[in-house]
C-alpha positions as CSV (number, residue, x, y, z in Angstrom):
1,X,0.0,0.0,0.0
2,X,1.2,3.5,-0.9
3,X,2.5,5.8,2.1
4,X,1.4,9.3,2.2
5,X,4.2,11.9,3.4
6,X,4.0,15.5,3.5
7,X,7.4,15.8,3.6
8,X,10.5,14.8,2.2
9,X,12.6,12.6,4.4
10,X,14.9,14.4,6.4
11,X,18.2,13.0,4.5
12,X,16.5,15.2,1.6
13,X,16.7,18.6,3.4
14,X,19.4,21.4,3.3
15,X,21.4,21.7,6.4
16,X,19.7,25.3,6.9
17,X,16.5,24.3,6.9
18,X,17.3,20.8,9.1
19,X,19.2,23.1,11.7
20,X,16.1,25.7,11.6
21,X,12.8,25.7,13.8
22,X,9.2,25.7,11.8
23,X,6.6,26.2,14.0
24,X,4.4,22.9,14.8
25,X,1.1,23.8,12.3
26,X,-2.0,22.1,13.5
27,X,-4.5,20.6,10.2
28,X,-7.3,22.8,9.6
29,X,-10.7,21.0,10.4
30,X,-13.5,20.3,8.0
31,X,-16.6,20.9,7.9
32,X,-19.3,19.6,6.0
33,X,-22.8,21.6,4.9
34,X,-25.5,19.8,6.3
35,X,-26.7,18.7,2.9
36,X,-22.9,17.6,1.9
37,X,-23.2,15.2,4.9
38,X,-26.4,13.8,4.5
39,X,-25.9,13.4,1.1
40,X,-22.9,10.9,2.2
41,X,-24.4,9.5,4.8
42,X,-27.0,8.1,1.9
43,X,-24.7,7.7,-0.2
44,X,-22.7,5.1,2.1
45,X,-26.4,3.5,3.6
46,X,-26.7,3.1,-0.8
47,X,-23.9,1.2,-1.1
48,X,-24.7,-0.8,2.1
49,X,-28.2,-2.1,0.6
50,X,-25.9,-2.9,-2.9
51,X,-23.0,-4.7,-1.1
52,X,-25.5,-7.1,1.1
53,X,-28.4,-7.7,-1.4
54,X,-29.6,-11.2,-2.0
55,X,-28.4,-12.2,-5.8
56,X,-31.2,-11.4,-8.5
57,X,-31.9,-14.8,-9.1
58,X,-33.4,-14.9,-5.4
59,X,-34.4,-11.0,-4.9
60,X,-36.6,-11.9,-7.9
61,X,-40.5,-12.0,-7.5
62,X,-41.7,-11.1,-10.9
63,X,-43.5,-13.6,-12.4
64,X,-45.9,-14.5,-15.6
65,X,-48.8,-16.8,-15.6
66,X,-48.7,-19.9,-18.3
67,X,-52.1,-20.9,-19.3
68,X,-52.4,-24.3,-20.5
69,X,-54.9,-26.2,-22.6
70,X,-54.1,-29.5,-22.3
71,X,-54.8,-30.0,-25.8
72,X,-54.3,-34.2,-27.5
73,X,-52.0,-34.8,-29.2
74,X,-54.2,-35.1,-32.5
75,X,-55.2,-31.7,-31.6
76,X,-51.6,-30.5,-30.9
77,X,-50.5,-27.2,-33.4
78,X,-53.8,-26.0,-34.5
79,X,-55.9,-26.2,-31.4
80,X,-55.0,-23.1,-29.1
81,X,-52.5,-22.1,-31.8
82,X,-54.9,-19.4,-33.0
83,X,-57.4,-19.0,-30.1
84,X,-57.6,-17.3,-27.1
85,X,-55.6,-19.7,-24.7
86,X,-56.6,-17.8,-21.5
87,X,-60.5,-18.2,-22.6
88,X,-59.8,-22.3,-23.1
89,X,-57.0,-23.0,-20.0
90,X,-57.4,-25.8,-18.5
91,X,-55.0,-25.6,-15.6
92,X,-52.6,-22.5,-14.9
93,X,-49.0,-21.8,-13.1
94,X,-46.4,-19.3,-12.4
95,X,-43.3,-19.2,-14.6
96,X,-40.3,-17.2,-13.1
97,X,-39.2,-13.6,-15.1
98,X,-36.4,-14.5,-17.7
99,X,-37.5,-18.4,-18.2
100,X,-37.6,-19.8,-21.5
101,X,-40.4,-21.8,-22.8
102,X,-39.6,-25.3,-24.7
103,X,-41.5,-26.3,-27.4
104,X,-43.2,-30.0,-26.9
105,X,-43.4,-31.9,-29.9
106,X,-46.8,-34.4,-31.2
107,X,-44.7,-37.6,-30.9
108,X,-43.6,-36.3,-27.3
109,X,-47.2,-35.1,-26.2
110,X,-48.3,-38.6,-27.4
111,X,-46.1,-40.6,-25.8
112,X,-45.9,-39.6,-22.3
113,X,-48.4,-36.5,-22.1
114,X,-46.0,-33.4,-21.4
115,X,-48.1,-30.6,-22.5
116,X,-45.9,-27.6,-21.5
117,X,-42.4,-27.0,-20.0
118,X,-40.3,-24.0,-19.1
119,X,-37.0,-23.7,-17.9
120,X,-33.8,-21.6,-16.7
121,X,-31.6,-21.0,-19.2
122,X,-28.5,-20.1,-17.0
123,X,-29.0,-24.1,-15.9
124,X,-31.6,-25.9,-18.2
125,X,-32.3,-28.8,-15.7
126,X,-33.5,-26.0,-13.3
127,X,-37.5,-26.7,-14.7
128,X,-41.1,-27.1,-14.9
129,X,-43.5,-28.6,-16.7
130,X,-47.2,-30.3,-16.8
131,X,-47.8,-34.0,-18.1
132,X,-51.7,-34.9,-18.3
133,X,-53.4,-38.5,-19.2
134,X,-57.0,-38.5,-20.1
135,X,-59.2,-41.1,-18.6
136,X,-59.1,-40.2,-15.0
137,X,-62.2,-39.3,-13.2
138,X,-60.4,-39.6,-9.6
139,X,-57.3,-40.2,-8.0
140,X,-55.9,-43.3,-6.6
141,X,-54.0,-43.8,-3.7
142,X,-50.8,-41.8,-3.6
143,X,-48.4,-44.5,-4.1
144,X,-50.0,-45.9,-6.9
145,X,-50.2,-42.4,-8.7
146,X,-46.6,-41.5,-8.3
147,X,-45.3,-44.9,-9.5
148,X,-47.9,-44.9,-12.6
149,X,-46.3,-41.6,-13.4
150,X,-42.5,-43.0,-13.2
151,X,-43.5,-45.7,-15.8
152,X,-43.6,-42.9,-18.6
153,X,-40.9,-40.6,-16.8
154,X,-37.2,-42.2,-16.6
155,X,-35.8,-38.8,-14.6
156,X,-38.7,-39.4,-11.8
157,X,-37.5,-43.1,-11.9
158,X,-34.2,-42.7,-11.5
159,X,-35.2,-40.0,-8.7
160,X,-37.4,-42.0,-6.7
161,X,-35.1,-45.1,-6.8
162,X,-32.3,-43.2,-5.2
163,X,-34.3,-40.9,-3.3
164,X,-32.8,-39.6,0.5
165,X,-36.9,-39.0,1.2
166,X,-39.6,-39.2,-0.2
167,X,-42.8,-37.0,1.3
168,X,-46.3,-36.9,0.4
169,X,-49.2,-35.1,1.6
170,X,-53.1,-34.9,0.4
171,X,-54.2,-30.9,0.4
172,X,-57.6,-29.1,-0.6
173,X,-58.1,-26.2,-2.3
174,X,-61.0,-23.6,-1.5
175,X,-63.2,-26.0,-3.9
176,X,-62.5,-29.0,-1.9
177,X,-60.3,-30.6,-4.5
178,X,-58.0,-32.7,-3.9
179,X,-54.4,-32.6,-4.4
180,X,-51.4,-34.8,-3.9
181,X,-48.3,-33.1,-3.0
182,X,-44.9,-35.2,-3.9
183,X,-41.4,-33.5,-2.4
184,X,-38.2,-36.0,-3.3
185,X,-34.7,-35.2,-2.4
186,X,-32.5,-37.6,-4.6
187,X,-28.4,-37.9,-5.2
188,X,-27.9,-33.8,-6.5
189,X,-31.4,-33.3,-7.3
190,X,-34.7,-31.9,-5.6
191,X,-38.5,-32.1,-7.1
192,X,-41.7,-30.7,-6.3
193,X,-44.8,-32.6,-7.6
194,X,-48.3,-31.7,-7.4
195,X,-51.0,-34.5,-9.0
196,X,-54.6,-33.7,-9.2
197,X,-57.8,-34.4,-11.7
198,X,-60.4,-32.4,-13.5
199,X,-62.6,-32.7,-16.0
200,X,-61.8,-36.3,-16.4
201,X,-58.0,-35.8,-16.5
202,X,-54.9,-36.5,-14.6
203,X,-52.8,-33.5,-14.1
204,X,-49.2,-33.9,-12.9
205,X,-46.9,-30.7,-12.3
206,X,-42.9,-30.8,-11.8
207,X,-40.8,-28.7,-10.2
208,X,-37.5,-30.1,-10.6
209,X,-33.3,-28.8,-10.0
210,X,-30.4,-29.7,-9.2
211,X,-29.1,-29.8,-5.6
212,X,-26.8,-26.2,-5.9
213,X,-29.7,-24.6,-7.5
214,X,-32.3,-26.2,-5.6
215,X,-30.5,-23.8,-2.6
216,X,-29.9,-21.1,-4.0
217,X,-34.0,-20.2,-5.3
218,X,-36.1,-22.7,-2.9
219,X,-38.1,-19.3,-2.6
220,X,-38.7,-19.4,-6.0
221,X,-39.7,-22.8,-6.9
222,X,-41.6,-23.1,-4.0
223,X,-43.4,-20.3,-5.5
224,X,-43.7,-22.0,-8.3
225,X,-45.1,-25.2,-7.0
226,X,-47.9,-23.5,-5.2
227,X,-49.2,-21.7,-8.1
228,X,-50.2,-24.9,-10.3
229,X,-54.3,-25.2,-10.3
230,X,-56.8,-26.7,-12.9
231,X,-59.3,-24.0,-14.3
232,X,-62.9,-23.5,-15.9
């Protein structure tokens, strides 16, 4: 670090002025305008509330609301594709400011039912999305619904089989319908799953992310996770 001196070192002077007496001068002291010191003391609380803020991706609460329609697959690119998709939702949920939305394709919404997915694009396994099988007019016992949804998932198999726990829980909504609430913390990876059914569908929505993420916006998908409901 750089030493400040006011004066040159004593090796540096002439003999006159070494042998001759300067009068000791005391520092004149500063002072500061009322509005030059209040403008620094916000100034400094400023750069407090900078220096200790949360990182954006957990400060963040802006969020915009996916309507989906749950359309069959026979139906998939022309149904919804030119109508009002908030008039025809069929179920709804929150999907985090600055997500990117993945397009599902017919084979894919044919094969295993994923109707919509979003995800993070800083770290693409940091997702969401909502699978749906027609035919349902209730739910069976948890157990039986989570591993009827691994059969057509090889992720949530691979997730349950080396899961640390496994919790589930059977909530109401205002309605009085039911939903079954999945959390599973595996090796490096945390889901959220909420199952319910409506109008003679099963609708399944997945939180998912990986462990380092999972801690770092828990707010967030949690958030996330609570805002999935059927509609209409």
């Amino acid at each position: 670090m750089a030493t400040l001196s006011s004066s040159p070192p004593p090796s540096t002077l002439p003999s006159s002025a070494a042998n001759s007496k300067t009068p000791h001068l005391k520092p004149p002291l500063l002072f500061f305008p009322k509005p030059l010191a209040t403008a620094l003391t916000t100034s400094l609380a400023t750069s407090a509330l900078i220096l200790t803020s949360p990182p954006s991706s957990i400060a963040s609460s802006t969020y915009n609301i996916y309507y989906g329609t749950a359309a069959s697959a026979a139906n998939y690119g022309g149904y919804g594709g030119n109508s009002d998709k908030k008039a025809s939702a069929e179920y709804v949920y929150d999907v985090p400011e600055g997500w990117k939305e993945r397009l599902v394709s017919k084979v894919e919404k044919g094969t295993n039912g994923t109707d919509s997915e979003f995800y993070n694009p800083k770290k693409r396994q940091e997702k969401e999305y909502l699978t749906f099988l027609a035919g349902f007019r209730q739910l069976a016992p948890k157990d039986v619904i989570l591993n009827n949804l691994a059969l057509s998932d090889v992720e949530l198999q691979d997730l349950i089989a080396g899961a640390d726990s496994l919790v589930s829980e059977e909530k109401k909504d205002e309605d009085g319908q039911i939903y079954y609430v999945y959390e599973i913390d595996g090796i490096g990876k945390h889901s959220l799953i909420s199952v319910t059914c409506a109008k003679n569908k099963l609708y399944a929505h997945f939180v998912n992310a990986p462990a380092p993420e999972w801690k770092r916006d828990e707010d967030i998908l949690r958030h996330v996770h609570e805002s999935f409901k059927t509609v209409g």
